[in-house]
N, C-alpha and C positions, 0 to 999 in steps of 0.2 A: 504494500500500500504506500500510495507516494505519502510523502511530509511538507510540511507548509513551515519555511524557515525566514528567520527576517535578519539583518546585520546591521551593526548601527557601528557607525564611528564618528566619535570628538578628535581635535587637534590636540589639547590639552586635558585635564582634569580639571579645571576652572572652568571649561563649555559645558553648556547645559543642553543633554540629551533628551529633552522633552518631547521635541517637535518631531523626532524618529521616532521615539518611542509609542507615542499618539497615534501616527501615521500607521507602524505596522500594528499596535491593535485596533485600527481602525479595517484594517484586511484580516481580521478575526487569523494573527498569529500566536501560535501559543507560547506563554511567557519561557516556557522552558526551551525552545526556539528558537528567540533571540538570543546574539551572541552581542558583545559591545568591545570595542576595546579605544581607551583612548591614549591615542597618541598619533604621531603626523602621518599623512597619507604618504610620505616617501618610496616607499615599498613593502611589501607584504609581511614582513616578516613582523607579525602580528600574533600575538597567542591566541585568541578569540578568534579571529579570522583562521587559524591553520586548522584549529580544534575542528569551524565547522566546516571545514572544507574535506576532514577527515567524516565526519557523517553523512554528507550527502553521498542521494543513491542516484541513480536514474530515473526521469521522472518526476522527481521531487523541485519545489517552486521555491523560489528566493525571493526575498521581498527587499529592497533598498530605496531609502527617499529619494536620492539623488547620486547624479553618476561620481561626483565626485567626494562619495562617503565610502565607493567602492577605493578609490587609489586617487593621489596626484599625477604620477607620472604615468604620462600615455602609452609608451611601448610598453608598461608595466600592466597596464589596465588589458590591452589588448591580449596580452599573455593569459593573465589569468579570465579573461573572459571566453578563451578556448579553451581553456581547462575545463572551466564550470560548464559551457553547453554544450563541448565535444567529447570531451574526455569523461567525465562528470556523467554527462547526460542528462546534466537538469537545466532546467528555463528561468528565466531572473524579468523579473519586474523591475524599470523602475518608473517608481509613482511621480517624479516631479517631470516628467518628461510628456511633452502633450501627446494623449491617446489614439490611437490608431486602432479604426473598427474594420481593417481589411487584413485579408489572409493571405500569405504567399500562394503559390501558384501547386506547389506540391506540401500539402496540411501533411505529410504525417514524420515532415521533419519538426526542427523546435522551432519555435519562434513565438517570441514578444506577443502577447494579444495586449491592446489600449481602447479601452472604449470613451467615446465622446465626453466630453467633462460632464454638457447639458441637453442630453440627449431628446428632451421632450421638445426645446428648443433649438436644438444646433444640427446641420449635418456637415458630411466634408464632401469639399469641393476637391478633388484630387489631379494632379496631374504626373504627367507619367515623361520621363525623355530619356536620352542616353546620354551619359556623359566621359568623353572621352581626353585624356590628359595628353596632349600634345608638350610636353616638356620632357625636357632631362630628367626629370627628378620627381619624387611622389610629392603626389601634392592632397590636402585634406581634403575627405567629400567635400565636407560645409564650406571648406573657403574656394571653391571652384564655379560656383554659382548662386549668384541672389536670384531674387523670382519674389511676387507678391501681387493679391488679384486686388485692384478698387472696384466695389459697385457701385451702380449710381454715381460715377463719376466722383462720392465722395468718401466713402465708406472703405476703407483700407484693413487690409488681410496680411501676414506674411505666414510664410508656408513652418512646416514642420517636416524634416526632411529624414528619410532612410532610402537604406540601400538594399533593393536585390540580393540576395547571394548568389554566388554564381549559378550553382546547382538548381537555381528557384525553392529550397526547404526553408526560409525563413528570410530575414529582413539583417540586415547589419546597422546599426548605428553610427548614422553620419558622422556626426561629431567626434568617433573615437575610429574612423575606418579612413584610410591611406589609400588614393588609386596610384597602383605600379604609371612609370611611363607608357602609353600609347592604348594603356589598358580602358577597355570602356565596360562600367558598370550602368547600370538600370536605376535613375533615380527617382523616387519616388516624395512626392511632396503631398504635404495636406493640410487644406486650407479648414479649420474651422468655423464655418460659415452661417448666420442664423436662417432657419431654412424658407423664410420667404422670399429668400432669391431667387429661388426655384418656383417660386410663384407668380412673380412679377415678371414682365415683359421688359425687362431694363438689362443691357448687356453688362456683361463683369467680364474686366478688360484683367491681362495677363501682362504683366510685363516681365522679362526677361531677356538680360544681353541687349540690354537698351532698344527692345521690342517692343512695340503694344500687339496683344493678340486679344479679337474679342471672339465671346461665344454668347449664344440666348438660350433661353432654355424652349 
């Protein structure tokens, strides 16, 4: 049977770990579950962190506020974040990152599920392109392209952005994913939009690479 785990990290022992802790029993984690350990995000070598990283199984869910209560240092984050969903075989939420209510193309890899923040109110606007790194050198998903929709000429959106995985089994995280040179991944953006956009007859214009694209619904 999977398990429902949460992990919390302070910088110091003067932070106050409320707002994690709030957060994962707010995803009905069980106390004995959480793991905390304070001290700086430099790198892993963490006692609370190794402890759970020795209990997870396959299958089993991770709960974290934010990406970076996981680690500071990004080749560091990337490492262990193959561990946890490849090696591991468990799935990690994180809850401060905006929700994504779409499924990769092959479900019965892992990946990330995020549902809309207000969903009786909101839908996503989604758009989909290739992105491909023409440089020497890798360069971050997130800083290879902005994009953001206005409707109504006044109303302004900016996207929430992941990545394809190669394979199509799940989503990578822009922010912490690197395209090799020449390499083109699948990017995937998504506008949190209130859904009578979709009702009105008013174009919601796309800009990107100093484009406008419009579409009506």
């Amino acid at each position: 049977m999977a398990n429902i785990y949460g992990y919390i990290r302070v910088s110091t022992r003067e932070q106050n770990e409320d707002r994690q802790l709030i957060a994962l029993r707010e995803m009905s984690v069980p106390e004995k579950n959480i793991f905390m350990d304070k001290q700086s995000g430099k790198d892993f070598n963490r006692p609370q962190y190794k402890k759970l990283v020795k209990k997870l199984k396959p299958g089993d869910l991770l709960y974290i506020k934010s990406i970076d209560r996981l680690g500071r240092n990004y080749g560091e984050i990337l490492e262990q974040w193959r561990i946890l969903t490849k090696e591991k075989g468990i799935d990690i939420v994180v809850l401060d990152m905006p929700l994504l209510d779409v499924l990769p193309p092959n479900t019965s890899g892992y990946y990330t599920h995020y549902p809309i923040d207000d969903p009786a109110n909101d839908i996503y606007f989604v758009v989909y392109c290739n992105l491909t790194n023409i440089s020497a050198s890798d360069i971050g998903a997130d800083d290879m392209i902005s994009i953001k929709v206005i409707f109504d000429g006044k109303y302004e959106y900016t996207a929430n952005m992941c990545l394809e995985e190669k394979d199509g089994a799940g989503f990578d995280y822009a922010n912490i994913t690197n395209i090799a040179p020449l390499e083109t991944r699948k990017g995937i953006f998504m506008f949190e939009v209130p859904k009578r956009v979709q009702d009105m007859s008013v174009e919601l214009s796309i800009y990107f690479y100093g484009n406008e694209y419009s579409c009506k619904e």
